[in-house]
PDB file with SEQRES, HELIX, SHEET and CRYST1 records, atoms N, CA, C and O in Angstrom:
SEQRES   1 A   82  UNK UNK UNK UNK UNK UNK UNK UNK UNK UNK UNK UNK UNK          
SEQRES   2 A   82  UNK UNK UNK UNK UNK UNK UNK UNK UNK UNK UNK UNK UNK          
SEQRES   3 A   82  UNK UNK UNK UNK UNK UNK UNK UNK UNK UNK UNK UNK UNK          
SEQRES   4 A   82  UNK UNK UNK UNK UNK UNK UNK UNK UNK UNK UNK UNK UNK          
SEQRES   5 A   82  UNK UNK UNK UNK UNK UNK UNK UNK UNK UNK UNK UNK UNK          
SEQRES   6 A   82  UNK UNK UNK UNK UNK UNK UNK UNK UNK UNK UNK UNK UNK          
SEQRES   7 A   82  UNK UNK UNK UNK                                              
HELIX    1 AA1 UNK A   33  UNK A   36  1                                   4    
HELIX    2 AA2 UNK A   39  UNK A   56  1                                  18    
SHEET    1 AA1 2 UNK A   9  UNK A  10  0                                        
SHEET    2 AA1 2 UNK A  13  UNK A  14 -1                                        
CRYST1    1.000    1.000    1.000  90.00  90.00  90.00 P 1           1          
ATOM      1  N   UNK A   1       0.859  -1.178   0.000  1.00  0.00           N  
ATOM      2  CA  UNK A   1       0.000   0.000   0.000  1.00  0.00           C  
ATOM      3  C   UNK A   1       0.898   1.231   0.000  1.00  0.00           C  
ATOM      4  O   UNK A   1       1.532   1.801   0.888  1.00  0.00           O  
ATOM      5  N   UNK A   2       0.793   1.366  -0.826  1.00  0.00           N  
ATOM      6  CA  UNK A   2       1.964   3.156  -1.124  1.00  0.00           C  
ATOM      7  C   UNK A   2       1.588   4.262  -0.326  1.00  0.00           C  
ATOM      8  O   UNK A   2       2.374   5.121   0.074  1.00  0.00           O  
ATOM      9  N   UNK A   3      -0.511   4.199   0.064  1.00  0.00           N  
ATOM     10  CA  UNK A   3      -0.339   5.899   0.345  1.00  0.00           C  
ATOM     11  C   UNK A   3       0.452   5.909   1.686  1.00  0.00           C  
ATOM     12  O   UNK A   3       0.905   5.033   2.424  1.00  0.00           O  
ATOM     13  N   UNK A   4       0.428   7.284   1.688  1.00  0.00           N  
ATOM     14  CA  UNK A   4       1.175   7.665   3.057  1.00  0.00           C  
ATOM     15  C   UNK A   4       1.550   9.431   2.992  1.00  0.00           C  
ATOM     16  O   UNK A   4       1.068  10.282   2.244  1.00  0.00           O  
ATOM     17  N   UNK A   5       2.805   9.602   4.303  1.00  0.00           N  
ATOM     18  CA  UNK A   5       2.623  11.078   3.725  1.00  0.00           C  
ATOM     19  C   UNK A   5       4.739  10.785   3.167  1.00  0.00           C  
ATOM     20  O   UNK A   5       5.241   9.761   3.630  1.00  0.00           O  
ATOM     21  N   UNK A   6       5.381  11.417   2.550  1.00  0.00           N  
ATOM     22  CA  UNK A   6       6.939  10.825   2.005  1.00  0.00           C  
ATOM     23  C   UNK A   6       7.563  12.076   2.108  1.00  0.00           C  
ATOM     24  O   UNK A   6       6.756  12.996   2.245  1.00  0.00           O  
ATOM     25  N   UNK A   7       8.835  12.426   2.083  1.00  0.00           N  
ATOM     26  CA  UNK A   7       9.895  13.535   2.376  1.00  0.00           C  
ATOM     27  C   UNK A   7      11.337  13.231   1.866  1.00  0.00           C  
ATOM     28  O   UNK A   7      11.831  12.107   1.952  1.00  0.00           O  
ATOM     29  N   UNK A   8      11.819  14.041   1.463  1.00  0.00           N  
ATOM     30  CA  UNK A   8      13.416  13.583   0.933  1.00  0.00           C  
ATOM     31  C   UNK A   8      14.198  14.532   1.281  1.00  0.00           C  
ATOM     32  O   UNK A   8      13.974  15.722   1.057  1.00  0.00           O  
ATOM     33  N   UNK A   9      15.573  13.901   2.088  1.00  0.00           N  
ATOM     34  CA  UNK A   9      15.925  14.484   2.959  1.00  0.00           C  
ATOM     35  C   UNK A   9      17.522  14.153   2.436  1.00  0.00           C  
ATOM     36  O   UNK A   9      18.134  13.149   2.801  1.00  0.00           O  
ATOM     37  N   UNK A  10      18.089  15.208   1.495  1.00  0.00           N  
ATOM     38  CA  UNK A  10      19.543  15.608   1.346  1.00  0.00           C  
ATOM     39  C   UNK A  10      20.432  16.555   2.073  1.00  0.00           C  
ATOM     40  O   UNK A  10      20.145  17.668   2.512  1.00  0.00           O  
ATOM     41  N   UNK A  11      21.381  16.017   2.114  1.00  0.00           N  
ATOM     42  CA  UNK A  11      22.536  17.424   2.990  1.00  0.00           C  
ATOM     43  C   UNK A  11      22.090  17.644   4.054  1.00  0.00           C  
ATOM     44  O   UNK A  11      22.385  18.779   4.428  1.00  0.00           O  
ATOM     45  N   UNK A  12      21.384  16.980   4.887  1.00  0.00           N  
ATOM     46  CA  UNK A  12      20.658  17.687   6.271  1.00  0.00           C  
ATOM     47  C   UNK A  12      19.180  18.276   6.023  1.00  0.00           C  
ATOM     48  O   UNK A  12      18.365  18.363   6.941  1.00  0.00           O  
ATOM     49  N   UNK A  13      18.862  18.735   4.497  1.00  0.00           N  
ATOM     50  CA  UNK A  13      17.632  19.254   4.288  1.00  0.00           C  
ATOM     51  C   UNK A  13      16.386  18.777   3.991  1.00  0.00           C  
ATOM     52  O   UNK A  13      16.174  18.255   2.896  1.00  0.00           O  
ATOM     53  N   UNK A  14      15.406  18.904   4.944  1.00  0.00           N  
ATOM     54  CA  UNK A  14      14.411  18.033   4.287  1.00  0.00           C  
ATOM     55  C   UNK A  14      13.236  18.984   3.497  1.00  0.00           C  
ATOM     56  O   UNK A  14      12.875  20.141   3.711  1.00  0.00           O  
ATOM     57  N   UNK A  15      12.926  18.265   2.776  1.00  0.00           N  
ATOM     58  CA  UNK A  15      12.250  18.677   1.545  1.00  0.00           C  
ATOM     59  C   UNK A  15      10.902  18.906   2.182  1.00  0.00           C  
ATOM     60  O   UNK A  15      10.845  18.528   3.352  1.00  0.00           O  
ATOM     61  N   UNK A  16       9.433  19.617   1.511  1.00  0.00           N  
ATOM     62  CA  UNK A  16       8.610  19.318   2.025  1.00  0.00           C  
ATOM     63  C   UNK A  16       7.389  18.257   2.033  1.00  0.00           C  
ATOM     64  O   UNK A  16       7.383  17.644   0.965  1.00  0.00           O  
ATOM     65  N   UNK A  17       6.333  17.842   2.922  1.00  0.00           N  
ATOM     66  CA  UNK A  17       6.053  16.614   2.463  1.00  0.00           C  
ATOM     67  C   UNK A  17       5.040  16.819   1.713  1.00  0.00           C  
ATOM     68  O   UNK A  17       4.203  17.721   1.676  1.00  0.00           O  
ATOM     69  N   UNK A  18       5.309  15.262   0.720  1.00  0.00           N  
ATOM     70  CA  UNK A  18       4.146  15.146  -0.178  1.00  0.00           C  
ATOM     71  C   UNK A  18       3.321  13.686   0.708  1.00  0.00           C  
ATOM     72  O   UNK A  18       3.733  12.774   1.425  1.00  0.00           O  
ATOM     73  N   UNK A  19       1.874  14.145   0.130  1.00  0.00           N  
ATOM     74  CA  UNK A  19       1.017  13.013   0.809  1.00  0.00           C  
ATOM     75  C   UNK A  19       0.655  12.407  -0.576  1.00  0.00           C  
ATOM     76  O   UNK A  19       0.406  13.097  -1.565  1.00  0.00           O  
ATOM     77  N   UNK A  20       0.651  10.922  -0.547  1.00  0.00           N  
ATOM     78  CA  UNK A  20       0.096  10.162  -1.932  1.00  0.00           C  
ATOM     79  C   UNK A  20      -0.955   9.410  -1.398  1.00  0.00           C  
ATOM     80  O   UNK A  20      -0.995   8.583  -0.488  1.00  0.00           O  
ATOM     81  N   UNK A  21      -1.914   9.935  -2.260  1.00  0.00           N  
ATOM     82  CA  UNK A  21      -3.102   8.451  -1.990  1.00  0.00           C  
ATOM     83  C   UNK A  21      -3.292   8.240  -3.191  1.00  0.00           C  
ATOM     84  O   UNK A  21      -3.494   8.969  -4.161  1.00  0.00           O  
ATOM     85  N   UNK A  22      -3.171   6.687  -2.969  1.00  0.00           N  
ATOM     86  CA  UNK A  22      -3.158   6.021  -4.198  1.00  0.00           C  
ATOM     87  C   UNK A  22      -4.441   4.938  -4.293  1.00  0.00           C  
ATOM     88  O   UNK A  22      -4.470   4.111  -3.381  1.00  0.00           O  
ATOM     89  N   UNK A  23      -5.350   4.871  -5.158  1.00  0.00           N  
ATOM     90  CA  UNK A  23      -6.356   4.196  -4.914  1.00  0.00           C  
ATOM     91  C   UNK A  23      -6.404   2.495  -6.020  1.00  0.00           C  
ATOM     92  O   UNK A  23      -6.803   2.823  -7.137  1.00  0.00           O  
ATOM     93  N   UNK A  24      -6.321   2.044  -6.004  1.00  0.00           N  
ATOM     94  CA  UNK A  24      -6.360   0.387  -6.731  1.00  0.00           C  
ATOM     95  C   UNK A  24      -7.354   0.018  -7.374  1.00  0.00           C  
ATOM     96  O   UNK A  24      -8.228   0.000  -6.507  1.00  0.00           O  
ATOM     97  N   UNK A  25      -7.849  -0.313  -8.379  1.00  0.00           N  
ATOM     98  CA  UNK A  25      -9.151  -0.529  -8.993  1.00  0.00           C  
ATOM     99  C   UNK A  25      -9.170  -1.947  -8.842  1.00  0.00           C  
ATOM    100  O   UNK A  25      -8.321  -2.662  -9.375  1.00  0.00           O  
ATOM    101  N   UNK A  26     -10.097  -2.383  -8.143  1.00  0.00           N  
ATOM    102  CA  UNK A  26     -10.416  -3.840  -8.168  1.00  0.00           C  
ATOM    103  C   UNK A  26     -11.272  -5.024  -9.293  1.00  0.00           C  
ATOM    104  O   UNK A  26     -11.270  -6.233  -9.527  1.00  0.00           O  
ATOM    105  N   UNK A  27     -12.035  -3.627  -9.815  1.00  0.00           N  
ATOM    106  CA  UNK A  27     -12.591  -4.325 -11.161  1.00  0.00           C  
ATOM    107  C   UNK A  27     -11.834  -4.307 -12.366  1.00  0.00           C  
ATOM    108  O   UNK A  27     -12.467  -4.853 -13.269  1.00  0.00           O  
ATOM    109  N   UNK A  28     -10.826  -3.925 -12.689  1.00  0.00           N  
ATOM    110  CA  UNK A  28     -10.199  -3.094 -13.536  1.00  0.00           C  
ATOM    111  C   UNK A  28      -9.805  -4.384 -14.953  1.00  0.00           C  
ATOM    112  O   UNK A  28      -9.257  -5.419 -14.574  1.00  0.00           O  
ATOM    113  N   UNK A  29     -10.115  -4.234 -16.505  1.00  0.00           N  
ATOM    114  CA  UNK A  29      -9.754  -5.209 -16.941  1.00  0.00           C  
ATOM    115  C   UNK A  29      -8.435  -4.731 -18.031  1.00  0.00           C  
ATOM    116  O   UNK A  29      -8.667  -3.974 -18.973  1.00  0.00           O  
ATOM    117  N   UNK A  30      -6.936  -5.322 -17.740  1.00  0.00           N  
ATOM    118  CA  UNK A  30      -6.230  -5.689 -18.616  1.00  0.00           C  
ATOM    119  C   UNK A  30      -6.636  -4.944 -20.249  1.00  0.00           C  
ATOM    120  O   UNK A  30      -7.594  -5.458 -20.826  1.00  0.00           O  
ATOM    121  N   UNK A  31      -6.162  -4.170 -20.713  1.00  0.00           N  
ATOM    122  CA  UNK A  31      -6.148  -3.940 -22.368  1.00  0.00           C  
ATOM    123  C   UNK A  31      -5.055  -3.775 -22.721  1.00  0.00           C  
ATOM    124  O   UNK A  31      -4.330  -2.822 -22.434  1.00  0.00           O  
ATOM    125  N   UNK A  32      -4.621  -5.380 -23.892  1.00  0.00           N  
ATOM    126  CA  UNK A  32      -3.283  -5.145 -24.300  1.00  0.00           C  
ATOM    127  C   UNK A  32      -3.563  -4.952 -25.854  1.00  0.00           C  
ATOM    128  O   UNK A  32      -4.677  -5.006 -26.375  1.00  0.00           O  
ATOM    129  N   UNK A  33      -2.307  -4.707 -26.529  1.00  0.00           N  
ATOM    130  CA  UNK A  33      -2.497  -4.477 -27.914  1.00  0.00           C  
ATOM    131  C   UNK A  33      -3.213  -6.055 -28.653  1.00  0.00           C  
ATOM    132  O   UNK A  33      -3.654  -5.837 -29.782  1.00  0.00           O  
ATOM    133  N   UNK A  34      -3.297  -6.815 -28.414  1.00  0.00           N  
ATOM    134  CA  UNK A  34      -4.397  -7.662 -29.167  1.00  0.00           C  
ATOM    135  C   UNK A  34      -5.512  -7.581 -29.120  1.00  0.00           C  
ATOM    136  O   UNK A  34      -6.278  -7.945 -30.013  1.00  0.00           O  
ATOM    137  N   UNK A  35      -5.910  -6.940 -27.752  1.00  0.00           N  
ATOM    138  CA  UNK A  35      -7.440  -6.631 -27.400  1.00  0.00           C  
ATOM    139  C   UNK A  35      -7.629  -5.370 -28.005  1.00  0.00           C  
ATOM    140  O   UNK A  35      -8.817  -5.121 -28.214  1.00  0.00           O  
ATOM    141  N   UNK A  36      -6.966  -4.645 -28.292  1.00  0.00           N  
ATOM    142  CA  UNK A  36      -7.247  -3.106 -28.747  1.00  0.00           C  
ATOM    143  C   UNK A  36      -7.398  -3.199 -30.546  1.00  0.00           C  
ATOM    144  O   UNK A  36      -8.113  -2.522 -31.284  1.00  0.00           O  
ATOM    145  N   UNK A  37      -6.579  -4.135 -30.832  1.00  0.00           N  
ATOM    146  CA  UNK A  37      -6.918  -4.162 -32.399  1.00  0.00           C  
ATOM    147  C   UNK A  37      -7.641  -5.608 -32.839  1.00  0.00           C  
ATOM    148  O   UNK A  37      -7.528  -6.159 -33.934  1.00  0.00           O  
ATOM    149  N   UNK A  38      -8.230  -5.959 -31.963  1.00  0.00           N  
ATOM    150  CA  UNK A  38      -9.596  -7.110 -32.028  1.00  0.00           C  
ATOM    151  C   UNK A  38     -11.121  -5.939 -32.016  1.00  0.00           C  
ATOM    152  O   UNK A  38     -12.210  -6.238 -32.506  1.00  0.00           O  
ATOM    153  N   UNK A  39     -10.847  -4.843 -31.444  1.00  0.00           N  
ATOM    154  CA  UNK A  39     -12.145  -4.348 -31.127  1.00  0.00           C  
ATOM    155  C   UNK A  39     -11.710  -3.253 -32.420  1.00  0.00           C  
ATOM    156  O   UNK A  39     -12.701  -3.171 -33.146  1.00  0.00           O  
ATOM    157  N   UNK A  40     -10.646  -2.436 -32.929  1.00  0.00           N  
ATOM    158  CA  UNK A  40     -10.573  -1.895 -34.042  1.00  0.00           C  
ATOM    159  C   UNK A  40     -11.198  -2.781 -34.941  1.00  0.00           C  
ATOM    160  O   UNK A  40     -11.999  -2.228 -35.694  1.00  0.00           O  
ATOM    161  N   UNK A  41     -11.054  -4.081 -35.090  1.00  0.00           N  
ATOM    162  CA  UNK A  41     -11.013  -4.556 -36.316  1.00  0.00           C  
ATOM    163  C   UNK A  41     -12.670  -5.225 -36.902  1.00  0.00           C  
ATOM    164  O   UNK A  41     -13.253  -5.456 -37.962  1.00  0.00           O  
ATOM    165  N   UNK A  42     -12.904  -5.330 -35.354  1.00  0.00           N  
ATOM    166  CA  UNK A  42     -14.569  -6.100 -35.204  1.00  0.00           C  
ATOM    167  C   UNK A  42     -15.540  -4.421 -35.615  1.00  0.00           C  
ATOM    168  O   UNK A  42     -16.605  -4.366 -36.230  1.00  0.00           O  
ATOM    169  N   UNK A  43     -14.762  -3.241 -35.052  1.00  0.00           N  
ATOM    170  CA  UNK A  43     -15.537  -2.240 -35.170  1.00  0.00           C  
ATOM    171  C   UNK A  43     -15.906  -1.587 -37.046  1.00  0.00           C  
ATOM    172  O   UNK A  43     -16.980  -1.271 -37.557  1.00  0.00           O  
ATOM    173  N   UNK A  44     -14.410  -1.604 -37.660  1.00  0.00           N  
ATOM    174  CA  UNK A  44     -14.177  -1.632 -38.772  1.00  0.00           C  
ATOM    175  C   UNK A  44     -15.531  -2.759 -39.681  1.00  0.00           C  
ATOM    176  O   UNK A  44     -16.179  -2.240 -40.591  1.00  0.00           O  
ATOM    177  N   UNK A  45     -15.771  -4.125 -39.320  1.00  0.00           N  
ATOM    178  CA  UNK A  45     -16.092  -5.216 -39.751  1.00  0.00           C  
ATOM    179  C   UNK A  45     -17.381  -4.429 -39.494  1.00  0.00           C  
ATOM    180  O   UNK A  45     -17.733  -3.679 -40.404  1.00  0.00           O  
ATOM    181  N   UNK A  46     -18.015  -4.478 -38.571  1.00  0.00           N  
ATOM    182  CA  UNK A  46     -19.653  -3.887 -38.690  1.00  0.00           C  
ATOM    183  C   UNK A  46     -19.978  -2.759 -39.299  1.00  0.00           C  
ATOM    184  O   UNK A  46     -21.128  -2.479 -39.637  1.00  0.00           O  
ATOM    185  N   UNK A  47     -18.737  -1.867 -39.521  1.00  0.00           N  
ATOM    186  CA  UNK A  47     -19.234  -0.341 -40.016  1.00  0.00           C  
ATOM    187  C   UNK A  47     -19.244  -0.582 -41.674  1.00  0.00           C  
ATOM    188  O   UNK A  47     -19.627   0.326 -42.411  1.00  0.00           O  
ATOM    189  N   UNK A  48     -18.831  -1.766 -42.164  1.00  0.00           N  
ATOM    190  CA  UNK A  48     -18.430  -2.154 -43.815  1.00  0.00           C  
ATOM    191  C   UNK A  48     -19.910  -2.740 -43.946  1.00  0.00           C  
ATOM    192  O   UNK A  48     -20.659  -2.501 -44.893  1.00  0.00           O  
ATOM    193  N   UNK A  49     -20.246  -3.634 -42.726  1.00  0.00           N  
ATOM    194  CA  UNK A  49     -21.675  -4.612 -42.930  1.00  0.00           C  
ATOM    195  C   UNK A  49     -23.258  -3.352 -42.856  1.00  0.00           C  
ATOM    196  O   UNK A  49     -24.273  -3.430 -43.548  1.00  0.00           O  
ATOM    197  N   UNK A  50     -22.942  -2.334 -41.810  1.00  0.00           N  
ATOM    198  CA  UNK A  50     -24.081  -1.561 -41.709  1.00  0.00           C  
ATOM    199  C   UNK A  50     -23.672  -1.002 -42.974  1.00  0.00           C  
ATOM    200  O   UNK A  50     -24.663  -1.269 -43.654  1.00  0.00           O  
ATOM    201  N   UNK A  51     -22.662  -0.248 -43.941  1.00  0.00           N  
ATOM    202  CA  UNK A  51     -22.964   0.373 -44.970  1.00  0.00           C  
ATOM    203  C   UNK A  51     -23.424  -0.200 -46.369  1.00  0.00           C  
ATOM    204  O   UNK A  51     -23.926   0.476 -47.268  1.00  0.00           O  
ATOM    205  N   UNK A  52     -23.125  -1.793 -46.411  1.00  0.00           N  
ATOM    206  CA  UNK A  52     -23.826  -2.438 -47.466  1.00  0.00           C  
ATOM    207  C   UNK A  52     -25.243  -2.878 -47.068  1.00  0.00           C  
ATOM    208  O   UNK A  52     -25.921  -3.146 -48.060  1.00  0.00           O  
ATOM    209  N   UNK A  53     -25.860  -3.023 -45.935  1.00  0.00           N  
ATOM    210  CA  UNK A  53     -26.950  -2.901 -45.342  1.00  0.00           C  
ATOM    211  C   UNK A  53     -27.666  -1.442 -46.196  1.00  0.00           C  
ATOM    212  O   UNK A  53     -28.556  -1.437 -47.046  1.00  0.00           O  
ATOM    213  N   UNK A  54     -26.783  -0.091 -45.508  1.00  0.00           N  
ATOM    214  CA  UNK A  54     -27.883   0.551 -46.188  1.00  0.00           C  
ATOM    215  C   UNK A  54     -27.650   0.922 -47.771  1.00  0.00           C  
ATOM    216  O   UNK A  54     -28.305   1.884 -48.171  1.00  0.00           O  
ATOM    217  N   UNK A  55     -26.974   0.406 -48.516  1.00  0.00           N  
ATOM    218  CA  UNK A  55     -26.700   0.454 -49.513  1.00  0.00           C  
ATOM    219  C   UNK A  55     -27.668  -0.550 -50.661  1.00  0.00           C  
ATOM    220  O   UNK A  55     -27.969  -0.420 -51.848  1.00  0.00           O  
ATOM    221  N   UNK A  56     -27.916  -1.459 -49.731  1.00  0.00           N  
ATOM    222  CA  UNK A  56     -28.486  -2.148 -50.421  1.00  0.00           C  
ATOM    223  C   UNK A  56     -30.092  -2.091 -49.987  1.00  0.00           C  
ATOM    224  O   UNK A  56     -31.011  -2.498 -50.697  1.00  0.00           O  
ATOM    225  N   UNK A  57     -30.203  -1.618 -48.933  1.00  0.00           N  
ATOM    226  CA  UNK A  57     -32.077  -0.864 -48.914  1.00  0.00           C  
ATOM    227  C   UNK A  57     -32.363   0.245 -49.528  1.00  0.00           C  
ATOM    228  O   UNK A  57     -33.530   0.562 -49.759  1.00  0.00           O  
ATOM    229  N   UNK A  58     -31.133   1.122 -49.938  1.00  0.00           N  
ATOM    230  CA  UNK A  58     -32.024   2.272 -49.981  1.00  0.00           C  
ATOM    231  C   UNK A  58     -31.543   2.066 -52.008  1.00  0.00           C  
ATOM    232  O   UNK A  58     -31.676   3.076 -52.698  1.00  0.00           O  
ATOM    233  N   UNK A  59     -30.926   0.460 -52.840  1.00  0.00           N  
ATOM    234  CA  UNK A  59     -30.369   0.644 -53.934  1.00  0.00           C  
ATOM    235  C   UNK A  59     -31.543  -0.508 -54.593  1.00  0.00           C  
ATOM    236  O   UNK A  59     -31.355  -1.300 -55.516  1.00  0.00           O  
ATOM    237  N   UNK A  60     -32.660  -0.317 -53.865  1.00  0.00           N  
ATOM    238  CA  UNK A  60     -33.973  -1.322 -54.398  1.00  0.00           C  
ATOM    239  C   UNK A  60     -35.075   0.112 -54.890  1.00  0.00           C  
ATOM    240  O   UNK A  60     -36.237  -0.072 -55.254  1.00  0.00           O  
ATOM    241  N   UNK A  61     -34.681   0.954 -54.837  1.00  0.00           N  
ATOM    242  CA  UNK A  61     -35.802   2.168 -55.277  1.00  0.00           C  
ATOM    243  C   UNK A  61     -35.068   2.103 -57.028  1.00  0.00           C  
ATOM    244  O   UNK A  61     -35.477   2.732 -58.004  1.00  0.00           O  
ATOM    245  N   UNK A  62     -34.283   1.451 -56.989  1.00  0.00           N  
ATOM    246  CA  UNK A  62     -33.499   2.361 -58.394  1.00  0.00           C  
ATOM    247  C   UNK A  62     -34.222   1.608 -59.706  1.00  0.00           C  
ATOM    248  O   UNK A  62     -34.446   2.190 -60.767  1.00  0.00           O  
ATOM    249  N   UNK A  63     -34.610  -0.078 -59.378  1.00  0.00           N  
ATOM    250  CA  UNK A  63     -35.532  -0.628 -60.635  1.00  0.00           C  
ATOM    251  C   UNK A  63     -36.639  -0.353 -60.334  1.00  0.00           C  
ATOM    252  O   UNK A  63     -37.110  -1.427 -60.707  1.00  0.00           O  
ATOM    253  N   UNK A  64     -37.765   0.352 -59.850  1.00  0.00           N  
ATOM    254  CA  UNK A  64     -39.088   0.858 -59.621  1.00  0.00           C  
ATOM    255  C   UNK A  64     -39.740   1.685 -61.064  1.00  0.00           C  
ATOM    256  O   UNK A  64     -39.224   2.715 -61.498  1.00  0.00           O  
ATOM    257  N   UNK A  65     -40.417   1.317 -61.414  1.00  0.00           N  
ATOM    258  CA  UNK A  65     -41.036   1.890 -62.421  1.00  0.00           C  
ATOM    259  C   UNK A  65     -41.835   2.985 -62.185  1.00  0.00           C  
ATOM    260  O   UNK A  65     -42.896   2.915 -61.565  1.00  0.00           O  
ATOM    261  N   UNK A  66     -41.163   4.455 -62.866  1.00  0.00           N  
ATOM    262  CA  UNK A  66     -42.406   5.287 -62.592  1.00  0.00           C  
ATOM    263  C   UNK A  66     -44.058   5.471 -62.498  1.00  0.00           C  
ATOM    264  O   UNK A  66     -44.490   5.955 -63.545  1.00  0.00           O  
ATOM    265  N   UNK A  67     -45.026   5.225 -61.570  1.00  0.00           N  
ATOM    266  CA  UNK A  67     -46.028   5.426 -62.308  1.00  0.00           C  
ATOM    267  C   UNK A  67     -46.668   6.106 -62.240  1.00  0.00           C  
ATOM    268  O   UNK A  67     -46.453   6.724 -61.198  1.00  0.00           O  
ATOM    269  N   UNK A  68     -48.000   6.738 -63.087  1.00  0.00           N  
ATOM    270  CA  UNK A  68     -48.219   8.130 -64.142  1.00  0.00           C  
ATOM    271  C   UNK A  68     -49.159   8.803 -62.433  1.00  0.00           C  
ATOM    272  O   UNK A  68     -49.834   9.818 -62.606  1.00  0.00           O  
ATOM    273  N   UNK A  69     -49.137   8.375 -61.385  1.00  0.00           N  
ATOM    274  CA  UNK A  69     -49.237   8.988 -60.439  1.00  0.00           C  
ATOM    275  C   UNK A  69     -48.468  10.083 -59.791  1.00  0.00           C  
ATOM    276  O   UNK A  69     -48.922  11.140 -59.354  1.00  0.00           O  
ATOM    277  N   UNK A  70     -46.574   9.451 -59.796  1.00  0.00           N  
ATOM    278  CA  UNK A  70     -45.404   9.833 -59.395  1.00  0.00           C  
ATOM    279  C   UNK A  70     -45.069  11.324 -60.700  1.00  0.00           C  
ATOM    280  O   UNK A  70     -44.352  12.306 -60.509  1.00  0.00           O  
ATOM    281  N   UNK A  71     -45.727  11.043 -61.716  1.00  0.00           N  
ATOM    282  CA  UNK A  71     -45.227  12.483 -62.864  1.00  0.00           C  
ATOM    283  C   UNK A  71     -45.300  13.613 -62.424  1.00  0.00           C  
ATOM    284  O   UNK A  71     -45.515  13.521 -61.215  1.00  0.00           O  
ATOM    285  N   UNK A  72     -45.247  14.507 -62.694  1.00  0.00           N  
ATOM    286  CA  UNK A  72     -45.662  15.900 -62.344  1.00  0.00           C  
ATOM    287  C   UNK A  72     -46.634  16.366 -63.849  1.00  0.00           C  
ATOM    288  O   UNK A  72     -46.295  16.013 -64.979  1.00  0.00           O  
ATOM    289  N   UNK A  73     -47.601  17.029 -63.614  1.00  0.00           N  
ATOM    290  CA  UNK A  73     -48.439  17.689 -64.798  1.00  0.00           C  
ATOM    291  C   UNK A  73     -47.488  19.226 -65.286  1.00  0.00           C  
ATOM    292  O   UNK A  73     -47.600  20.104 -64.430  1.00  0.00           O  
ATOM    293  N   UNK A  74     -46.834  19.523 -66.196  1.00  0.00           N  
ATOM    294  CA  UNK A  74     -46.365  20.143 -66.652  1.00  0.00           C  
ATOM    295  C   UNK A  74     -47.183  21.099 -67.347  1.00  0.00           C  
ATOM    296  O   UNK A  74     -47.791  20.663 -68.325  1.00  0.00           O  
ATOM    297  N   UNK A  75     -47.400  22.932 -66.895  1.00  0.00           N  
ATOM    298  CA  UNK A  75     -48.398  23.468 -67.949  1.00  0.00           C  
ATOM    299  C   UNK A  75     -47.143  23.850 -68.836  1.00  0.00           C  
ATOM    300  O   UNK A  75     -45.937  23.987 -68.630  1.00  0.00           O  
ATOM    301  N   UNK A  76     -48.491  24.019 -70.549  1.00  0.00           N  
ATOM    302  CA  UNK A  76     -47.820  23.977 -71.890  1.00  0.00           C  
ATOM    303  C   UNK A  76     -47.486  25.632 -72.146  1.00  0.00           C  
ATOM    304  O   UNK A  76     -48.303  26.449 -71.723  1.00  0.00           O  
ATOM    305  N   UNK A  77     -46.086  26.162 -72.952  1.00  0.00           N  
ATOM    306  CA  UNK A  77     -45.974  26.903 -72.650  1.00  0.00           C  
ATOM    307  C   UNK A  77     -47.325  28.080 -73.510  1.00  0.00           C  
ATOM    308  O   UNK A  77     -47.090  29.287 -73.456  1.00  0.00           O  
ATOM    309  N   UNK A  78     -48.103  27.798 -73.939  1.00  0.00           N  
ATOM    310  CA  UNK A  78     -48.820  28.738 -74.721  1.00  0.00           C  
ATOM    311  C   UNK A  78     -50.015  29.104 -72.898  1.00  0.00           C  
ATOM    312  O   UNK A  78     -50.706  30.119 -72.987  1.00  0.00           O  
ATOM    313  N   UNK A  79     -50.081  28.676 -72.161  1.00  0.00           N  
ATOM    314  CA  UNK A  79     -51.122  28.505 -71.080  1.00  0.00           C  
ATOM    315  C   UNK A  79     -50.450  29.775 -70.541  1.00  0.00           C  
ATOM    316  O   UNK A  79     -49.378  30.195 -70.978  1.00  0.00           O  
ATOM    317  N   UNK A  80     -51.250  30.435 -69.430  1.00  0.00           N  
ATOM    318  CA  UNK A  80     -51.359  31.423 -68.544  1.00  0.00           C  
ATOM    319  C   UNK A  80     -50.895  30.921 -67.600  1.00  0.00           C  
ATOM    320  O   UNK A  80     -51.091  29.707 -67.654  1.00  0.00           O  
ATOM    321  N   UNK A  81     -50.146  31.334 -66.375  1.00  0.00           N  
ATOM    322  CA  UNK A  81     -49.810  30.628 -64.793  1.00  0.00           C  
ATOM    323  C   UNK A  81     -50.838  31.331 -64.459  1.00  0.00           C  
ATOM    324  O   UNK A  81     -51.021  32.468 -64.894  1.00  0.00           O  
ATOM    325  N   UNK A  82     -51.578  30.772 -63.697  1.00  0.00           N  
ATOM    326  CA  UNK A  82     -52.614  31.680 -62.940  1.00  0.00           C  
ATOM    327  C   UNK A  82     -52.397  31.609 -61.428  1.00  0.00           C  
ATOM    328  O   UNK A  82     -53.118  32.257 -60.669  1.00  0.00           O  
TER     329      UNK A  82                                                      
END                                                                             
């Protein structure tokens, strides 16, 4: 257990004190570089799968056939805008 209060004491002089509290994490989990580029790489892997996901819902509108509902009525240019 480290905390405490500590002093360093050269030539006769002592320094002034420092107090350390040091606290320990008991749940605490380990992250080494295999775990850090397992979760880069899994993160990478879903962000490729959600973008062909929406790539491929929103790339089913593109064979849809217009129909004469979806047109717009165009006036001819000899007509009045009223």
């Amino acid at each position: 257990d480290p905390r405490g209060t500590y002093t360093c004491e050269t030539n006769g002089k002592e320094s002034p004190a420092l107090q350390v509290y040091y606290r320990m994490c008991q749940n605490c989990i380990e992250v080494d570089a295999p775990t850090i580029s397992g979760i880069v790489v899994a993160d990478v892997i879903a962000t490729i799968f959600l973008a062909v996901a929406v790539y491929c819902i929103t790339g089913q509108d593109k064979g849809r056939m217009s129909r004469a509902s979806d047109r717009q009525n165009l006036i001819a240019n000899e007509q009045l805008y009223q």
